[in-house]
Each structure stands twice: as structure tokens, then as C-alpha cells.
TORTORKE-296350 format. One line per 2 residues: their letters; for each residue x, y, z of C-alpha. Coordinates in pm, 1 decimal. Example, Ala and Ser with C-alpha at 12.3 -4.5 7.8 and 13.67 -1.06 7.14 Angstrom:
BEGIN
AS> 1230.0:-450.0:780.0  1367.0:-106.0:714.0
***
This chain:
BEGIN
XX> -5822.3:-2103.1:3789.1  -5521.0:-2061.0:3516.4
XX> -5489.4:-1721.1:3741.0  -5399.8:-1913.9:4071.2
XX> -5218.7:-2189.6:3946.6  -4971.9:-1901.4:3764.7
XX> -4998.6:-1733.0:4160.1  -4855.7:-2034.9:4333.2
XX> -4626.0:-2119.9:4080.8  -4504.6:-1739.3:4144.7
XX> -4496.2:-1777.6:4509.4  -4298.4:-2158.4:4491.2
XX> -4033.5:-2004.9:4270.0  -3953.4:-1712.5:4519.3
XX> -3975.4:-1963.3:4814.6  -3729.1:-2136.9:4631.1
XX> -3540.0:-1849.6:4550.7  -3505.9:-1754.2:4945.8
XX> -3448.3:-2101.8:5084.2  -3751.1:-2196.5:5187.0
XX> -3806.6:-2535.5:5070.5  -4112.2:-2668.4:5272.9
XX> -4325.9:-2400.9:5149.6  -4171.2:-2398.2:4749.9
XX> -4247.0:-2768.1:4709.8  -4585.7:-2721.7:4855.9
XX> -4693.7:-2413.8:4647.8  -4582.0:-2609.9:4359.5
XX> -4772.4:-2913.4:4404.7  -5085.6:-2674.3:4464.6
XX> -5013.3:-2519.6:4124.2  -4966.3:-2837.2:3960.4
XX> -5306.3:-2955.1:4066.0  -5468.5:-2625.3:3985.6
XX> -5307.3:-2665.7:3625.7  -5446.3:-2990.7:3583.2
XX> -5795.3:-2927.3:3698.3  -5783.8:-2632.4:3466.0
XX> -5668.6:-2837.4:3144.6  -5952.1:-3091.6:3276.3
XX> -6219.1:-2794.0:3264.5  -6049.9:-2679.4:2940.6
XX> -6149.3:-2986.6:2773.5  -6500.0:-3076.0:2906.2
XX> -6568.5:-2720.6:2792.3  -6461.5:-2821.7:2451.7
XX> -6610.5:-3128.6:2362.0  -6920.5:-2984.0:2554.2
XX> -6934.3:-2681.4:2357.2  -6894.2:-2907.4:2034.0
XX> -7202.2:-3107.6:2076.2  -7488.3:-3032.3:1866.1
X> -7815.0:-2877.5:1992.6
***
């Protein structure tokens, strides 16, 4: 999920780069939400993973 989030961020800062500003905000909102979920994941992972048997 890290992957895509890194892939849109990639994609909104060459949108950006060209002028296209529709498409850079939305790719970067997408990879802000993907980043979030991920840290969200992250962490249930980790406390899950932490818990005794």
C-alpha cells in the first residue's frame, strides 16, 4: 500500500510539474489517504503482533 501511495504521490508531482492541476491535487489526496491507511495498518500490526499468545 506504501508502494501506491509513493505512485500517486509520483504521478501528482509531475501533474504539477506540467500544469495540470485538477489531476495533481487529486493524485495527491489519493496518496494522502493511502499513507494514512497504511500508518493505520502499520500500527494495528504492531500492537497486534505485541500481544501475548
Amino acid at each position: 500500500m506504501l508502494y501506491w501511495a509513493v505512485v500517486c504521490l509520483i504521478i501528482a508531482i509531475i501533474a504539477a510539474v506540467l500544469g495540470f492541476g485538477g489531476i495533481a491535487g487529486t493524485a495527491a489526496g489519493i496518496a494522502k489517504i493511502l499513507f494514512f491507511v497504511f500508518l493505520i495498518l502499520f500500527v494495528v500490526s504492531l500492537v497486534m503482533g505485541r500481544r501475548g499468545p
